[in-house]
VMD Tcl script that draws the C-alpha trace (Angstrom):
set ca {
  {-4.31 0.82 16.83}
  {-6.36 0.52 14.05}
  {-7.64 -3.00 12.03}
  {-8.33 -2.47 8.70}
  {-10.50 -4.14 6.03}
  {-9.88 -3.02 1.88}
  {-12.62 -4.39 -0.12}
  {-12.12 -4.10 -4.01}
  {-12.49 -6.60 -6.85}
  {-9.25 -4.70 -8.54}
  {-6.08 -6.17 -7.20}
  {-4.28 -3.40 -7.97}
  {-6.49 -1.06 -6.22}
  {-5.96 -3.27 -3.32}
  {-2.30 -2.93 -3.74}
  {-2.72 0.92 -3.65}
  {-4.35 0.85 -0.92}
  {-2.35 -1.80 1.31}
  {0.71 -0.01 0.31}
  {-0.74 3.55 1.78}
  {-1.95 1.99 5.09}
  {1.81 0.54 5.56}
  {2.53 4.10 5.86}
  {0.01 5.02 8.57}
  {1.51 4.40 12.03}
  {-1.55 3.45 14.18}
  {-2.47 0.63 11.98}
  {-2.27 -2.69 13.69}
  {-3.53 -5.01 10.89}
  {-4.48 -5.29 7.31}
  {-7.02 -7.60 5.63}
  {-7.52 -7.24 1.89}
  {-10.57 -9.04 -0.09}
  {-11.40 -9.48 -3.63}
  {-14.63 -11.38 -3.05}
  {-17.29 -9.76 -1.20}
  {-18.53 -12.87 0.19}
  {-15.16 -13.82 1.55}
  {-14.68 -10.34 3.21}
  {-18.54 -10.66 4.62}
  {-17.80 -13.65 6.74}
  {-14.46 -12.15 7.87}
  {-16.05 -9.06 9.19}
  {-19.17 -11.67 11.15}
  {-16.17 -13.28 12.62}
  {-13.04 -10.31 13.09}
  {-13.85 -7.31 15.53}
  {-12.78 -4.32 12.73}
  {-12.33 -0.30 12.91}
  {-11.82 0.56 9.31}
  {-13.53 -0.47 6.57}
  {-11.96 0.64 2.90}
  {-14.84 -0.59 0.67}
  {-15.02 -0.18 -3.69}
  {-18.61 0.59 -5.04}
  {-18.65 -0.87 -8.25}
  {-18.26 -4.58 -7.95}
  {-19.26 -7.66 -9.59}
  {-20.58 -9.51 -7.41}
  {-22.48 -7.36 -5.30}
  {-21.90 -3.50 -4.69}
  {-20.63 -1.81 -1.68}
  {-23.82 -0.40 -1.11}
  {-25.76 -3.61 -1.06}
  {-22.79 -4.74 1.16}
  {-22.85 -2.13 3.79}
  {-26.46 -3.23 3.92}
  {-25.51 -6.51 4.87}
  {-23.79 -5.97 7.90}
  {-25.81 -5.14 11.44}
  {-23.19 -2.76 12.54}
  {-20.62 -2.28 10.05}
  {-16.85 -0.56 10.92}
  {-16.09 3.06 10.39}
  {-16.63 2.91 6.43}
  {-14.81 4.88 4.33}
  {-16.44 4.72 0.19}
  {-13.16 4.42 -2.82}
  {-14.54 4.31 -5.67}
  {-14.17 6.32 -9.84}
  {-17.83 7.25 -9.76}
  {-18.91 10.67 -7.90}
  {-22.29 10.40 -8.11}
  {-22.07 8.21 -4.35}
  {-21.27 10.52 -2.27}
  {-24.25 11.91 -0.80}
  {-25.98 8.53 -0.79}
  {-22.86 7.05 1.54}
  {-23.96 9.82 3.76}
  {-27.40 8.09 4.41}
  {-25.58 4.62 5.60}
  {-23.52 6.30 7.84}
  {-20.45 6.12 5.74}
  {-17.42 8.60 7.37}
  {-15.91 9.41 3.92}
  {-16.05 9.28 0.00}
  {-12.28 8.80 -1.96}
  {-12.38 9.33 -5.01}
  {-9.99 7.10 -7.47}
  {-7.45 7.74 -8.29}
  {-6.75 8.15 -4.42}
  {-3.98 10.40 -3.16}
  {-1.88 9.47 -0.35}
  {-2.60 12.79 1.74}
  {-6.17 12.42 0.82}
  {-5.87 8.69 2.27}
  {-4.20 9.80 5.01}
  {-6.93 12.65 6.18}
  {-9.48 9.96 6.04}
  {-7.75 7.91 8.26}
  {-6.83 10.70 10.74}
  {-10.52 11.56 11.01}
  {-11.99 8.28 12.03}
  {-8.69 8.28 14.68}
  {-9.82 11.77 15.36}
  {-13.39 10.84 16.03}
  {-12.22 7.70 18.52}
  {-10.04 9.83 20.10}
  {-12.46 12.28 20.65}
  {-15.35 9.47 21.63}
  {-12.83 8.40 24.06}
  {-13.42 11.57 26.33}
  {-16.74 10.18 26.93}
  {-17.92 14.16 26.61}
  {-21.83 14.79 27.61}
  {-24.34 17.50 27.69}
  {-25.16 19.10 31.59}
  {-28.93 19.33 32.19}
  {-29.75 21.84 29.37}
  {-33.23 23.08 30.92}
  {-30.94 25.47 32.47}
  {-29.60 27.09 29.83}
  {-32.91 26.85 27.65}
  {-33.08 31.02 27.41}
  {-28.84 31.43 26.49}
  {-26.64 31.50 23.79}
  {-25.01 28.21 25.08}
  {-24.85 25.16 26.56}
  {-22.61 23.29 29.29}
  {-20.62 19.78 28.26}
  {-19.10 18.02 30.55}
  {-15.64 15.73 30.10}
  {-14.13 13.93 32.77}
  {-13.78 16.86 35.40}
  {-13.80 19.66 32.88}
  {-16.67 21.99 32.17}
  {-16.70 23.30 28.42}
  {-19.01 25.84 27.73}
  {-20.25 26.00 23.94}
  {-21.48 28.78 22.63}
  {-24.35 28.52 19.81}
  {-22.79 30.90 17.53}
  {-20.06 29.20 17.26}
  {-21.30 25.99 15.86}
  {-21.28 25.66 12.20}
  {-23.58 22.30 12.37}
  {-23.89 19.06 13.31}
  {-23.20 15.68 12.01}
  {-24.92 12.05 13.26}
  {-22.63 8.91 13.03}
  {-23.65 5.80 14.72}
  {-25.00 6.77 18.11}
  {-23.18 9.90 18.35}
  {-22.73 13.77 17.47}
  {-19.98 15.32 16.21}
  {-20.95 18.92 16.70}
  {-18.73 21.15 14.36}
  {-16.87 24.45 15.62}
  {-14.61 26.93 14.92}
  {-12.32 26.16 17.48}
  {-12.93 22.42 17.15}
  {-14.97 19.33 17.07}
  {-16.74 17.87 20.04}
  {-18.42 14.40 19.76}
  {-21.18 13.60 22.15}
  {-23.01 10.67 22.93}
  {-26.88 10.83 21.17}
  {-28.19 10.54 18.91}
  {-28.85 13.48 15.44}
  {-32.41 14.11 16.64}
  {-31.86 13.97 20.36}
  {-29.63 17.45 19.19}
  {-33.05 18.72 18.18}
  {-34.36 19.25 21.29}
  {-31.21 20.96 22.76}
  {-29.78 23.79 20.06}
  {-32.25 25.86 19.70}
  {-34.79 25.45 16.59}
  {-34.87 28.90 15.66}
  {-31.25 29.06 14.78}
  {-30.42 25.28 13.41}
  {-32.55 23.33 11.60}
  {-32.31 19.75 9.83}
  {-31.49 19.15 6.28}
  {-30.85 15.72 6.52}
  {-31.04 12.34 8.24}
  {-27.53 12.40 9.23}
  {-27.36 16.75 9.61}
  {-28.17 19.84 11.44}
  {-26.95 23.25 10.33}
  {-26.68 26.64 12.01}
  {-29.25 28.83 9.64}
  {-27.19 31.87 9.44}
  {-23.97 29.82 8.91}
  {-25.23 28.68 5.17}
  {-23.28 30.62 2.63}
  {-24.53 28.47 0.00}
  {-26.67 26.21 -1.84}
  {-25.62 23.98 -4.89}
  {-28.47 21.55 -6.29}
  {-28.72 19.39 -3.38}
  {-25.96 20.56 -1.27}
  {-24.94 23.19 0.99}
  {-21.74 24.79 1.19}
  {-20.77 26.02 4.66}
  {-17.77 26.71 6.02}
  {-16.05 25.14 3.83}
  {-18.10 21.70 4.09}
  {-19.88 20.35 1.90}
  {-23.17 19.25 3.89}
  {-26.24 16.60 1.42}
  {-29.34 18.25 1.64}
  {-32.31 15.40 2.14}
  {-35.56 15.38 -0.18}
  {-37.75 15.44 2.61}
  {-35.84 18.40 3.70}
  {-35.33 20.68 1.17}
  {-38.87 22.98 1.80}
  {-38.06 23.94 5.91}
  {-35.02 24.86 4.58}
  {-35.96 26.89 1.57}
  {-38.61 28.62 4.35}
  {-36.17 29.12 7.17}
  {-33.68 31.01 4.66}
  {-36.57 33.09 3.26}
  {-36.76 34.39 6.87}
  {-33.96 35.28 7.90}
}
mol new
graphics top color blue
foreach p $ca { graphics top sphere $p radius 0.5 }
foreach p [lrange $ca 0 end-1] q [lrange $ca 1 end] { graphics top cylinder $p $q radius 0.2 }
display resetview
């Protein structure tokens, strides 16, 4: 069960939004905020999972907010202005709405931070993977299971907090480390960083836009400090 904190100086944003979470089941609570300074104490003082936070406010932005806190909630960004998105990515934000927000576009953002609890839940990790160092995949362990992931199959590889959620076809599967610990297990030949928060599977890109990459149907921020290995790692292959 979920507890929920909406940040946004417009009340009737606020409104929007409290009105949408009374229509998500696994929400347990709802705290709304107007003033950023109000909702910064709250949060010091109130254990919270979901963080609904505006941009563009008066007092101080969300960005500068986010900033604030130590170790702030699963964050999702609402905000009217687009050009955000890929700089939520570097703090670690889970999503970007855009406004006007659609309920089913609401609702998927809240289903994938319950997705990623559920799946960091499992408590899945990686078997010693010196062994498989010369194969096309590695071993994870969960609870008594054995899940073998094949390389090929992984599309790339996301960082949030001190975990991985390493993308599939068939799936997700979130694992405890963190985006450069990855480095050293999939091999470097066939994924390669483009960002502080990514890892993609070279011969998965199907496109580049500006300073994004398309791929499988995500779109995945490409970092300025990244943008040359990836050029060169496209050029050969």
């Amino acid at each position: 069960m979920l507890k929920v904190v909406v940040i946004d100086d417009e009340p009737l944003a606020l409104e929007v939004l409290a009105g949408y979470l009374k229509r998500i089941d696994n929400v347990h609570s709802v705290s709304l905020f107007t003033n950023t300074w109000e909702a910064l104490r709250y949060l010091e003082n109130h254990p919270t999972d979901v963080l609904l936070l505006d941009i563009e406010m008066p007092e101080m932005t969300g960005i500068e907010f986010l900033k604030e806190l130590p170790d702030p909630p699963f964050t999702i960004f609402t905000t009217a202005y687009r050009n955000y998105a890929f700089e939520g990515y570097e703090l670690g934000v889970i999503d970007f709405l855009l406004k006007p927000v659609s309920f089913n576009r609401f609702k998927q953002a809240i289903e994938k931070i319950t997705e990623f609890l559920t799946l960091k839940a499992q408590n899945v990790n990686i078997e010693d993977h010196a062994a498989f160092e010369k194969t096309d995949f590695i071993f994870v362990k969960s609870g008594v299971q054995r899940i073998k992931l094949h390389f090929n199959d992984v599309t790339h590889i996301q960082g949030l907090k001190d975990y991985a959620i390493i993308y599939t076809y068939s799936g997700k599967v979130i694992l405890k480390g963190s985006i450069k610990a990855m480095l050293d297990i999939f091999p470097q030949n066939r994924f390669i960083r483009v960002h502080k928060s990514f890892i993609v599977s070279i011969q998965k890109v199907t496109r580049l836009e500006r300073n994004r990459i398309i791929l499988d149907g995500h779109q995945i921020p490409i970092g300025r400090n990244f943008k040359d290995d990836l050029e060169k790692a496209l050029e050969s292959t």
